[in-house]
N, C-alpha and C positions, 0 to 999 in steps of 0.2 A: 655399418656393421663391421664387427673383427674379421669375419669370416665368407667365404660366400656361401657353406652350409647355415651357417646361425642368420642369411640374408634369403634364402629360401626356406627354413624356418618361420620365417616370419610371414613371407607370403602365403606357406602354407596354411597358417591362421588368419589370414584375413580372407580367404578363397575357400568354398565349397568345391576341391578339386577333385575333377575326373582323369584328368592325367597332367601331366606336369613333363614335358619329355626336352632333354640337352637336345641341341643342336645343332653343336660345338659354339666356334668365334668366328669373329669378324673383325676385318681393321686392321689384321695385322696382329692375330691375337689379342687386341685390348678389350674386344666387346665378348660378351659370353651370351650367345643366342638360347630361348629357350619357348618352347609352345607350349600353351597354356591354357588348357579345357577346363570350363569350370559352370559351374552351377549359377542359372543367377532363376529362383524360383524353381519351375517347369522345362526352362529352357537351359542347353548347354552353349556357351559362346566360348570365342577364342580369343586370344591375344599373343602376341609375339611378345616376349620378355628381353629385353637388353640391359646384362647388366655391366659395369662398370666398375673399376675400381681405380682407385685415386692415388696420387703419390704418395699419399699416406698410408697406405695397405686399404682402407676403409671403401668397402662395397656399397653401391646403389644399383637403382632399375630405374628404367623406364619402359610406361608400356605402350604398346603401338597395335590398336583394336582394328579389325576390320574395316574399311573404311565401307559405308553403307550409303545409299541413295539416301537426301534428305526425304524425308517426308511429304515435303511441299510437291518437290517434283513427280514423285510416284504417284501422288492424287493425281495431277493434272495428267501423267501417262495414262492414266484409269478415266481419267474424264475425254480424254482423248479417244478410248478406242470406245468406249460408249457412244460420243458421237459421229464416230463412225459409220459402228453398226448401226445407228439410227437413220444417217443421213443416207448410207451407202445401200441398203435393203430396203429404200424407197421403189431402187432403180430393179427391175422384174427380172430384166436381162442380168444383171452382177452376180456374180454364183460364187464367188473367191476375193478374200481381200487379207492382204500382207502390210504390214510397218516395214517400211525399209527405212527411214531415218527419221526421229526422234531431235528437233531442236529445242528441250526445254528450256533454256535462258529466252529464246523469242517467240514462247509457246505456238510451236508451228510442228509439222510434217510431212514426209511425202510418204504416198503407200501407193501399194500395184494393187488394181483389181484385174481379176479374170471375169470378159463381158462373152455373153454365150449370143451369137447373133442366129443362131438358127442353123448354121451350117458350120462352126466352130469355134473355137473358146480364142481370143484376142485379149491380149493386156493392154491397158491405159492406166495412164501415172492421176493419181489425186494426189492436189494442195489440200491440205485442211490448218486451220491457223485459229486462235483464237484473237479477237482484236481487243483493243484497250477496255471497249466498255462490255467485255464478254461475250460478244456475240460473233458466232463463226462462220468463216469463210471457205468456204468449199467449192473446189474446182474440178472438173476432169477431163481430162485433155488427152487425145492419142498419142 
């Protein structure tokens, strides 16, 4: 692009924008930042806009979207705390159960229950992991 109006111009027409806002530069004034609401259906999303211009005057962008949990991994967090609460509200005494850490690359994690023995509530750490041929491993240990 000649310009870097005639190069938001153009984004303008490719985007169902709800805002479009400067954000100055970066780099050392070479980059020209800019945030970028935009319509895709029903839903508004974002992008960070970086544009660029070249020894030859001529302007580009690149864009840099939110980065989002794959998909794969958030089923399995959702199949995680399902068998949780499945495994976990077996136990009569368990009144309270928290995720404190989440290892989806080794589909595993640990979480606190709160166990009520009759005279007051005590935490124990559960393992829960799923193994190779899908079937889980649950532990609970003081």
């Amino acid at each position: 692009m000649a310009s870097i109006s005639d190069l938001i111009s153009q984004i303008q027409k490719h985007y169902d924008i709800v805002k479009l806002e400067e954000k100055g530069t970066t780099a050392g004034g070479k980059i020209y930042e800019y945030d970028l609401w935009y319509k895709d259906g029903d839903i508004v999303r974002y992008k960070r806009l970086h544009i660029f211009r070249g020894e030859d005057g001529s302007y580009w962008y690149s864009e840099n979207p939110i980065p989002r949990a794959s998909p794969s991994a958030t089923k399995w967090a959702d199949a995680l705390r399902e068998k949780a609460e499945e495994e976990l509200m077996k136990h009569e005494d368990i009144v309270f159960w928290n995720v404190l850490n989440i290892d989806e690359a080794h589909k595993r994690a640990i979480l606190e229950v709160w166990v009520d023995d009759g005279t007051s509530l005590k935490t124990k750490k559960v393992f829960i992991g799923q193994k190779s041929d899908n079937t889980w491993n649950v532990r609970i240990r003081d």
